[in-house]
C-alpha positions as CSV (number, residue, x, y, z in Angstrom):
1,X,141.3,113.4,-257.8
2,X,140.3,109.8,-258.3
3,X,136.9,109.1,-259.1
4,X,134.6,107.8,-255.4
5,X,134.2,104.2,-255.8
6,X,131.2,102.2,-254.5
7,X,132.4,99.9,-252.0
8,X,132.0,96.3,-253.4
9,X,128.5,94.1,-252.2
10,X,129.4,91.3,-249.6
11,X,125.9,90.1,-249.3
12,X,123.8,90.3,-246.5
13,X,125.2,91.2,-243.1
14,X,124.1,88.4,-240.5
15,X,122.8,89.7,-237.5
16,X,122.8,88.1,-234.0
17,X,120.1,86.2,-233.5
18,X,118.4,86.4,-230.3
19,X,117.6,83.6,-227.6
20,X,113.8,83.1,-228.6
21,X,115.5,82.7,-231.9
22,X,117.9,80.6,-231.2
23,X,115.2,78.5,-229.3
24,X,112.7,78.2,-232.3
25,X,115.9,77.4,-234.8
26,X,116.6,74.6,-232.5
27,X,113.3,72.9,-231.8
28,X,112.9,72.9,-235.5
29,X,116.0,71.2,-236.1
30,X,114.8,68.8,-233.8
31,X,112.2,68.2,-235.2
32,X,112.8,67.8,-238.9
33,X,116.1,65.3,-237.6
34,X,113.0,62.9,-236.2
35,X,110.7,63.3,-238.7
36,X,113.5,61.9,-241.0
37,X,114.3,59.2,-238.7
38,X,110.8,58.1,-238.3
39,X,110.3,58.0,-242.7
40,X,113.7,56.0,-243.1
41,X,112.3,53.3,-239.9
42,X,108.9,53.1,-241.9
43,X,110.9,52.3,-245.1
44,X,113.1,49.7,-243.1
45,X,116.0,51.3,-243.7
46,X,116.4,51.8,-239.5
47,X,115.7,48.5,-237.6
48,X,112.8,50.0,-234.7
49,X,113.8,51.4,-231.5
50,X,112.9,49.1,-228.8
51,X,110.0,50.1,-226.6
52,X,110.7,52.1,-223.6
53,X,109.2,50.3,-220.6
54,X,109.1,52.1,-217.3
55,X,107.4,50.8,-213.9
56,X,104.8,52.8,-214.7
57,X,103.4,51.3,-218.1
58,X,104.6,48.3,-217.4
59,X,101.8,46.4,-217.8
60,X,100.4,47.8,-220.5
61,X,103.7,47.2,-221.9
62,X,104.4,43.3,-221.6
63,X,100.6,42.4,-220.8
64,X,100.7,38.4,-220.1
65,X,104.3,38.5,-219.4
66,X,104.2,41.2,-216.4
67,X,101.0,38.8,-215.2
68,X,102.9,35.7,-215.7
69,X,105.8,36.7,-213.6
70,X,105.9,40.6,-211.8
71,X,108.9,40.2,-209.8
72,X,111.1,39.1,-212.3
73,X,110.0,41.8,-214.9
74,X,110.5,44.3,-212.9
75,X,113.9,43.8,-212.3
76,X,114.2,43.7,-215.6
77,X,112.9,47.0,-216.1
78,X,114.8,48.4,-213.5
79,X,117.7,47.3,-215.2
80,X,116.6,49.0,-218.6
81,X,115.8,52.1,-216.5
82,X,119.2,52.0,-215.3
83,X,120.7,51.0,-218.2
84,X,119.2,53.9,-219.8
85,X,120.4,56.6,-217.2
86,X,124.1,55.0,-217.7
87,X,124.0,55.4,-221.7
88,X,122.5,59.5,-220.6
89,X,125.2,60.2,-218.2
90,X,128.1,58.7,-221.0
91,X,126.6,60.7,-223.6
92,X,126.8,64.1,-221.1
93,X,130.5,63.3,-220.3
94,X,131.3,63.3,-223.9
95,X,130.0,66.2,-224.8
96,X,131.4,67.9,-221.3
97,X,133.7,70.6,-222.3
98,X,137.6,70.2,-221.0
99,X,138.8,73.6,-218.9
100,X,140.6,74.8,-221.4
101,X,137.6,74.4,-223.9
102,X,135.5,76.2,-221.5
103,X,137.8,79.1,-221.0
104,X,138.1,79.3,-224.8
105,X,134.6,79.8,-224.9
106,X,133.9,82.2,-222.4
107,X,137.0,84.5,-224.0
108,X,135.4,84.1,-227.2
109,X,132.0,85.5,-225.6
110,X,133.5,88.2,-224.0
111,X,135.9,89.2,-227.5
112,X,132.6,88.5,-229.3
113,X,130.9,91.9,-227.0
114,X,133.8,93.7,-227.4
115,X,134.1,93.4,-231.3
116,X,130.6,94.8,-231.3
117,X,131.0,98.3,-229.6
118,X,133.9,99.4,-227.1
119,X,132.0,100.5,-223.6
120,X,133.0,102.6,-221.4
121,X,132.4,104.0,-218.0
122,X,134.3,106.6,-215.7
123,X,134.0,106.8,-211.6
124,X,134.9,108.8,-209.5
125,X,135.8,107.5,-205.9
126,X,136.6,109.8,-202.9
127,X,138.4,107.1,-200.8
128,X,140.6,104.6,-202.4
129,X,143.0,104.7,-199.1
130,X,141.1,100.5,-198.5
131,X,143.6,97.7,-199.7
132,X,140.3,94.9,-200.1
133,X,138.5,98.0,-202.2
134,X,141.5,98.3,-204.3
135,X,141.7,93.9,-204.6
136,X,137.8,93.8,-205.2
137,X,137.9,96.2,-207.9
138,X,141.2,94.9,-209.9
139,X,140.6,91.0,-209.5
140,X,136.5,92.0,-210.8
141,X,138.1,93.8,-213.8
142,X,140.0,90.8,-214.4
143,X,137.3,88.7,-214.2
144,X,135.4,90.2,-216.5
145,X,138.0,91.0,-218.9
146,X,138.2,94.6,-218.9
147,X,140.6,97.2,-219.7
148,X,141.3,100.5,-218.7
149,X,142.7,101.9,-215.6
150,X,142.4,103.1,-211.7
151,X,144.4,106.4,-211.5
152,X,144.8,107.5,-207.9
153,X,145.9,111.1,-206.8
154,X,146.0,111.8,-202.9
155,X,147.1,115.6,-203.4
156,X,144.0,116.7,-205.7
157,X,141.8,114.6,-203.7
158,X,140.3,112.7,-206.9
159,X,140.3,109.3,-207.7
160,X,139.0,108.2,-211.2
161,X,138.1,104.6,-212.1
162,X,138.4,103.7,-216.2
163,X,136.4,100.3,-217.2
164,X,136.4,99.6,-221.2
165,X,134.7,96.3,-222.3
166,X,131.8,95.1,-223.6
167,X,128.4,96.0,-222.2
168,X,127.6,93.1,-219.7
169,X,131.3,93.0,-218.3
170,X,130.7,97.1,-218.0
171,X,127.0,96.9,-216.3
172,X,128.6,94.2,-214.0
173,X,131.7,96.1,-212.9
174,X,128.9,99.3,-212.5
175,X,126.9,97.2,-210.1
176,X,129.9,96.7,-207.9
177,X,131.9,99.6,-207.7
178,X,127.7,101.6,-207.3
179,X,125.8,98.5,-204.9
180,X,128.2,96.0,-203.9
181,X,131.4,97.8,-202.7
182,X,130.6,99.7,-199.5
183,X,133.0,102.7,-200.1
184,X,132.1,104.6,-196.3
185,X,132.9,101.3,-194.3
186,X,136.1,99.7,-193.0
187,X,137.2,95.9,-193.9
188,X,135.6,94.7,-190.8
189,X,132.4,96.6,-191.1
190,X,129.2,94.6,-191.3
191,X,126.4,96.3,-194.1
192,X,123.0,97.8,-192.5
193,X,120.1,95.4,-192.8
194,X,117.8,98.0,-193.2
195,X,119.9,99.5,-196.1
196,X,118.1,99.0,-199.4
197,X,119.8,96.8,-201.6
198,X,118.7,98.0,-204.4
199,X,120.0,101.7,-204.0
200,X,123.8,103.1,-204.1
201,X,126.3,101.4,-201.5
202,X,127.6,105.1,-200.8
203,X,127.8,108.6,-202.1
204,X,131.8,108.1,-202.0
205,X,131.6,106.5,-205.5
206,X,129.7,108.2,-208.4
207,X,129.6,107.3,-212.2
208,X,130.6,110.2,-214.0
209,X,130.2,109.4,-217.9
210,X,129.3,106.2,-219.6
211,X,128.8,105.8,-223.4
212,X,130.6,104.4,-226.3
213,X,134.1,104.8,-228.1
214,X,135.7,103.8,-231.1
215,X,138.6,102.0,-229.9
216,X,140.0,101.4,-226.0
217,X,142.7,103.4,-224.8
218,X,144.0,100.6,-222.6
219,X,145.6,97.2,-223.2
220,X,145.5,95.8,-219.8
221,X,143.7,97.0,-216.2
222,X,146.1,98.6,-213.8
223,X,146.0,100.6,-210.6
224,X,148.1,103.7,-211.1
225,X,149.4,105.3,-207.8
226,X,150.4,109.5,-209.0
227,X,152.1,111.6,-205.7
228,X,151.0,114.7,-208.1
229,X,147.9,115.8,-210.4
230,X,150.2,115.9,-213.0
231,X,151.8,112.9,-213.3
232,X,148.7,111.6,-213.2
233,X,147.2,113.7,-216.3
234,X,150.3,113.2,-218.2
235,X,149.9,109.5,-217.3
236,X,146.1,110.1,-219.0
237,X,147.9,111.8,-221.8
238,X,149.9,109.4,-222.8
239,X,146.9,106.8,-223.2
240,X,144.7,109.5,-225.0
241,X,142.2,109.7,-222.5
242,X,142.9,113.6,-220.6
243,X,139.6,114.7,-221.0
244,X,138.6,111.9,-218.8
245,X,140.6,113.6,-216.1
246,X,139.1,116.5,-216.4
247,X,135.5,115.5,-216.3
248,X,136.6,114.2,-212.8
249,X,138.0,117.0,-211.7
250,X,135.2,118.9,-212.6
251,X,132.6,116.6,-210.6
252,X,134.9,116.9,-207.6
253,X,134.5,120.7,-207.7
254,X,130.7,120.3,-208.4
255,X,130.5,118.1,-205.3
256,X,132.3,120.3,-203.0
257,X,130.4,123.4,-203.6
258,X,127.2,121.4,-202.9
């Protein structure tokens, strides 16, 4: 047997820093970047900044000049103030992000939550006869860039919804398919006012498991019509995920006996 070798040091692992953190790191940033700007204009290496004369100070500002002549420095102030707002809004279009640079971004967000830990929930829906429930729930997964799958069975009467992804894209998709989705009406149906909001939509859809796995099953996000229960274990099989079959099959039986 070969000797156990200690794995070799890397250094510190750097942790994710949070957004009070991220605040504080930036306001000091900020502040050391003027502090130097203000030594190197005291040494004369940085020609002033010129003063910044609103309508409000402007007589403080110019003294005999604003008494001298009023109308014609403020115009000229306006103009400043204008001038100023131009040179803002120039700055803000450069530093705009293109489409593509934004959708970059909010990929690498989502593949950042992923790369943490791998979440995953399992539903199980009654009805999943609705063609805008079905739209709703595959253009949300989408959306939020989730994997996994919607396996639909008419002859066992069990419908099981698979969502892998990272933990906000997960506790959004939960709100919908639990608050938002209302599983007991028809597409033309208008929700209860006096429903609470804040409670389940319906008793048609119920969370059946959520935690954390090592790796997804699933590539994409899918909606899987099976005629028979077993086509639609063996199409669970295939992906390595049975057992999730089988945990809805055994909250279906639960619910009918109560």
């Amino acid at each position: 047997m070969e000797p156990v070798t200690e794995a070799p040091d890397t250094g510190p692992v750097s942790l994710p820093l949070t957004r009070k953190e991220q605040k504080k790191i930036r306001t000091r940033n900020r502040i050391d970047t003027e502090k130097e700007k203000q030594a190197q204009i005291r040494m004369g290496l940085l020609p002033p900044p010129p003063p910044k004369v609103k309508i409000s100070n402007m007589m403080k500002a110019l003294l005999n000049e604003a008494v001298q002549d009023p109308s014609k420095i403020e115009q000229q102030v306006r103009e400043e103030m204008a001038q100023r707002q131009r040179n803002h809004d120039l700055r803000n279009a450069e530093r705009k992000l293109t489409p593509e640079e934004r959708r970059q971004k909010k990929l690498k967000k989502f593949a950042d939550d992923i790369s943490l830990e791998t979440q995953v929930a399992l539903f199980r829906v009654e009805d999943f006869s609705n063609p805008q429930h079905r739209y709703k729930v595959d253009i949300n997964a989408s959306q939020l860039h989730l994997t996994g799958a919607v396996v639909i069975c008419d002859e066992s009467n069990c419908n099981a919804v698979i969502a892998e992804g990272g933990v906000r894209s997960v506790k959004k998709f939960t709100k919908l398919l639990l608050h938002r989705i209302k599983w007991g009406m028809g597409e033309e149906a208008v929700p209860d006012e006096n429903e609470d909001a804040d409670g389940p939509a319906s008793s048609k859809c119920t969370l059946i498991w959520q935690g954390v796995v090592k790796k997804p099953g699933f590539k994409n996000f899918h909606l899987e019509e099976c005629r028979t229960e077993g086509l639609a274990r063996k199409f669970l099989h295939d992906k390595g995920v049975e057992h999730y079959w089988d945990m809805c099959k055994k909250a279906n039986v639960e619910a009918a006996q109560q």
